[in-house]
C-alpha positions in Angstrom: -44.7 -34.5 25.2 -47.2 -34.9 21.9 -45.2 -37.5 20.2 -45.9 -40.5 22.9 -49.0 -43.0 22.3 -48.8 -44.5 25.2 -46.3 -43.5 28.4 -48.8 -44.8 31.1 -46.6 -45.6 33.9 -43.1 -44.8 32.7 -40.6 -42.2 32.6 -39.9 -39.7 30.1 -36.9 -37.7 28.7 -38.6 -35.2 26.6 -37.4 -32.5 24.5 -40.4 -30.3 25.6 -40.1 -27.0 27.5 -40.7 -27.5 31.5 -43.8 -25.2 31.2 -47.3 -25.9 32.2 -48.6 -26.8 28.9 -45.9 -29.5 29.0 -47.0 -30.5 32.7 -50.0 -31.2 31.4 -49.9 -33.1 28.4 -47.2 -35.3 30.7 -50.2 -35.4 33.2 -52.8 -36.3 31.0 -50.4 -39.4 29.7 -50.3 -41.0 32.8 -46.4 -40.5 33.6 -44.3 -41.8 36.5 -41.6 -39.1 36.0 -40.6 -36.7 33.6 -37.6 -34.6 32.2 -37.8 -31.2 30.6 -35.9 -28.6 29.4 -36.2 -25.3 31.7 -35.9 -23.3 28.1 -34.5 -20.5 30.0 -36.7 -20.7 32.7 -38.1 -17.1 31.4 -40.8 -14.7 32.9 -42.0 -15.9 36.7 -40.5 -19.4 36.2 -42.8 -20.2 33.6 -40.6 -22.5 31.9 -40.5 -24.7 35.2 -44.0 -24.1 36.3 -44.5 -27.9 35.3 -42.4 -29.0 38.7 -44.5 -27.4 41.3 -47.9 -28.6 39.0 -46.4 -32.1 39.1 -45.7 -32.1 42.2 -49.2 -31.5 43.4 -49.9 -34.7 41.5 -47.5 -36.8 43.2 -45.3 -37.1 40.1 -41.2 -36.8 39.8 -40.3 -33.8 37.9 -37.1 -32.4 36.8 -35.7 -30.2 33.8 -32.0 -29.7 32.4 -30.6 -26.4 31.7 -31.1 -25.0 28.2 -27.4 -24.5 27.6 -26.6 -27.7 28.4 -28.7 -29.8 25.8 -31.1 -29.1 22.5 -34.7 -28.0 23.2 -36.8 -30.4 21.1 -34.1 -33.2 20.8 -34.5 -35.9 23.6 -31.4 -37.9 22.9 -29.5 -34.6 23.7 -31.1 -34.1 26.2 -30.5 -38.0 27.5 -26.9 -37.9 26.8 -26.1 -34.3 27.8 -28.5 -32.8 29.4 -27.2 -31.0 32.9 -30.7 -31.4 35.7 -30.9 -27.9 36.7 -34.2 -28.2 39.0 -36.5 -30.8 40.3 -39.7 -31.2 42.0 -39.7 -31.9 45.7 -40.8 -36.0 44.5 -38.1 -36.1 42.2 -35.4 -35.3 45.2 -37.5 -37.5 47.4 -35.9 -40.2 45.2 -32.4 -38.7 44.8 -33.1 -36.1 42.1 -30.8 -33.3 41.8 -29.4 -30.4 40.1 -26.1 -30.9 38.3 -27.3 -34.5 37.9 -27.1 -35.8 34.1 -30.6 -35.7 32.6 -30.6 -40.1 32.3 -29.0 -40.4 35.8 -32.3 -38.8 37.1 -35.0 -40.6 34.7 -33.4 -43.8 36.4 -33.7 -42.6 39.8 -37.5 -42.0 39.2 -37.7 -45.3 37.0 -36.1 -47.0 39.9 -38.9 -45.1 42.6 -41.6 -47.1 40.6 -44.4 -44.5 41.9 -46.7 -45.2 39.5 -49.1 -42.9 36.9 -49.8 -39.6 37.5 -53.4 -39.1 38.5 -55.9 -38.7 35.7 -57.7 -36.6 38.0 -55.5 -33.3 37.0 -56.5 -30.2 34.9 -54.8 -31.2 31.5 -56.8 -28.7 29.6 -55.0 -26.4 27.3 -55.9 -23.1 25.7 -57.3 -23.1 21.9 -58.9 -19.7 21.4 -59.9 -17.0 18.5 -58.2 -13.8 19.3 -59.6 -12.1 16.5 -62.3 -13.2 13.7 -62.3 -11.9 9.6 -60.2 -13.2 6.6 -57.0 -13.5 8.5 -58.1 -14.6 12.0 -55.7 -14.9 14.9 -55.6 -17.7 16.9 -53.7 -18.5 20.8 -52.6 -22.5 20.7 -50.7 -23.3 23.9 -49.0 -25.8 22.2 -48.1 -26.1 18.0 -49.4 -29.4 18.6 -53.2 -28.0 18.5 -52.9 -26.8 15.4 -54.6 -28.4 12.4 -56.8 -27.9 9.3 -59.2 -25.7 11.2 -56.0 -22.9 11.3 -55.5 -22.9 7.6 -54.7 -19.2 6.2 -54.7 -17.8 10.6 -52.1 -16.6 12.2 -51.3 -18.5 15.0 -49.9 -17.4 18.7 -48.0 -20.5 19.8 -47.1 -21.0 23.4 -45.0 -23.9 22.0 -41.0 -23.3 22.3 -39.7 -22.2 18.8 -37.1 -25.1 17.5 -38.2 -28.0 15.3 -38.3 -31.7 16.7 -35.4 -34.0 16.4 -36.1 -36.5 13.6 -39.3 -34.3 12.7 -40.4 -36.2 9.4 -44.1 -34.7 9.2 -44.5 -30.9 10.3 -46.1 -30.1 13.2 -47.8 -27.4 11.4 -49.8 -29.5 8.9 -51.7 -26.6 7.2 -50.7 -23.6 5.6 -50.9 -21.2 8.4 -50.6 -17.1 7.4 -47.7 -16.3 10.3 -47.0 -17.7 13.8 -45.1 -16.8 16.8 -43.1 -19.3 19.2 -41.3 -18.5 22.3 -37.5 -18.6 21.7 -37.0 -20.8 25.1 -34.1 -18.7 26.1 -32.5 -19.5 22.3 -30.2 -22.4 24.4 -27.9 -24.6 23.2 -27.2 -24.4 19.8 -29.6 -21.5 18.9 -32.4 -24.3 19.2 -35.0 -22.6 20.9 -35.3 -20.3 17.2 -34.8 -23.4 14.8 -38.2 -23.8 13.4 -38.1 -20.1 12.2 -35.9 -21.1 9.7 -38.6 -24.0 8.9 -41.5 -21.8 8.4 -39.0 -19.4 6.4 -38.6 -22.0 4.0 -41.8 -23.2 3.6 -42.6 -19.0 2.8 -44.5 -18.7 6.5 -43.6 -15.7 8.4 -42.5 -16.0 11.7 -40.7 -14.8 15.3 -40.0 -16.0 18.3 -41.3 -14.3 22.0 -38.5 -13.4 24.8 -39.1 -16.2 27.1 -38.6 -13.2 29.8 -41.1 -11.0 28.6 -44.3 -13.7 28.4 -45.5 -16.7 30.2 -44.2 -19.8 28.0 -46.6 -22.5 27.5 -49.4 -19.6 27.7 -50.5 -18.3 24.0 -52.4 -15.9 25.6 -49.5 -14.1 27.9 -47.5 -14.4 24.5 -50.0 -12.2 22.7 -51.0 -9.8 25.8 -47.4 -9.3 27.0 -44.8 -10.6 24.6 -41.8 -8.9 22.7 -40.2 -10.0 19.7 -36.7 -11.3 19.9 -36.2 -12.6 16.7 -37.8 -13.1 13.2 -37.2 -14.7 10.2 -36.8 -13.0 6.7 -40.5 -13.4 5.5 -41.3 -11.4 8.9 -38.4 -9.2 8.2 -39.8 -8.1 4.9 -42.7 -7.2 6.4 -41.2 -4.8 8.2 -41.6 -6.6 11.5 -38.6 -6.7 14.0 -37.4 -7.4 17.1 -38.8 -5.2 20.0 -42.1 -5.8 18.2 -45.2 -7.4 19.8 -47.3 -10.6 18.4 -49.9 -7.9 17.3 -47.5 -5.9 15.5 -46.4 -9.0 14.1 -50.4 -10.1 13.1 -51.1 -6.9 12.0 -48.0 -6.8 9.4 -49.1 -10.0 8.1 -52.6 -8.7 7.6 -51.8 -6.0 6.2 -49.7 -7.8 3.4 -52.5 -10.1 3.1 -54.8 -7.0 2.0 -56.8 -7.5 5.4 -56.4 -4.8 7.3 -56.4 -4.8 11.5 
């Protein structure tokens, strides 16, 4: 949902988890309808909490089950993704679960409802957790960060795999760590793909049980979350899974010579 210029008025097959971070940056585009992946659907439906927020809005809503199609890779999703819940607007226009993902997108295509109103709450969470020489920042989505996060560690609400046909990173500065959510891992491992990325670029990083935090939320991630997998820089570290986000920060600080 970050790629798009301009979506006014039409309807979206996205790659992006069903959480409310997604609802909103769908929201603040202007949609007709959209399609997400439930990524596991996780801790208090977080990963669907986009379907009742749309709703609200007037907008067609649906996600496809996580096992059925790729996290992060909307032509998956298009030709195999399996609906698994909509929004009470998206079965208003014959929306359903066990629908294919592009079978639904035409049904709310075909309802021709309109833009969302710009009148919602599209306002996501950027916030310093902790200052110094290695500060920690929450981002609900990987799409906030920029050069302003160079050398923090970064608590992503984002899901953890790395877009389809992603060309330019969408972590464009050299970042200390970060943690994702593992969008109940899925189909093909995808919701832990970009841990491998960062791995290779020398970043540690791990991915939050979708069940133990709020997805979409950096915040819940950081208060609540537990490791469920990392990569080998965080593994040398000594981090796990089991671990926490802080444990996770404070490793990486303390191999930085920071401290906690």
């Amino acid at each position: 949902m970050t790629q798009p210029d301009d979506a006014t008025g039409t309807t979206v097959i996205t790659g992006s988890h069903g959480g409310i971070s997604s609802g909103r940056y769908a929201a603040s585009l202007g949609v007709s309808g959209v399609v997400f992946n439930d990524a596991g659907i996780g801790r208090d439906e977080a990963g669907v909490e986009s379907l009742p927020y749309l709703d609200d809005l007037g907008c067609p809503a649906a996600v496809v089950d996580n096992d059925t199609a790729r996290i992060a890779d909307g032509v998956d999703m298009a030709r195999n993704g399996e609906i698994s819940r909509v929004n009470d607007v998206a079965a208003a226009l014959g929306c359903e679960p066990g629908q294919n993902a592009l079978d639904c997108a035409a049904a709310m295509h075909d309802g021709d409802l309109g833009p969302v109103s710009a009148d919602a709450d599209t306002d996501l969470t950027e916030v310093e957790l902790d200052g110094g020489d290695v500060p920690i920042w929450a981002v609900d989505s990987i799409g906030l960060i920029s050069d302003h996060h160079e050398g923090a560690i970064t608590i992503a609400g984002s899901h953890g795999e790395r877009l389809a046909g992603e060309f330019e990173t969408y972590v464009p500065t050299e970042i200390a760590g970060i943690t994702l959510y593992d969008a109940g891992v899925g189909k093909d491992d995808a919701g832990i793909g970009r841990l491998a990325t960062m791995n290779d670029r020398g970043i540690p990083a791990a991915a939050v049980d979708v069940d133990s935090a709020h997805i979409g939320d950096a915040v819940s991630a950081w208060d609540e979350g537990v490791l469920s997998h990392v990569n080998d820089r965080a593994a040398s570290l000594g981090v796990e899974p089991g671990d926490t986000p802080r444990d996770f920060a404070n490793a990486v600080r303390d191999a930085l010579g920071a401290g906690t």
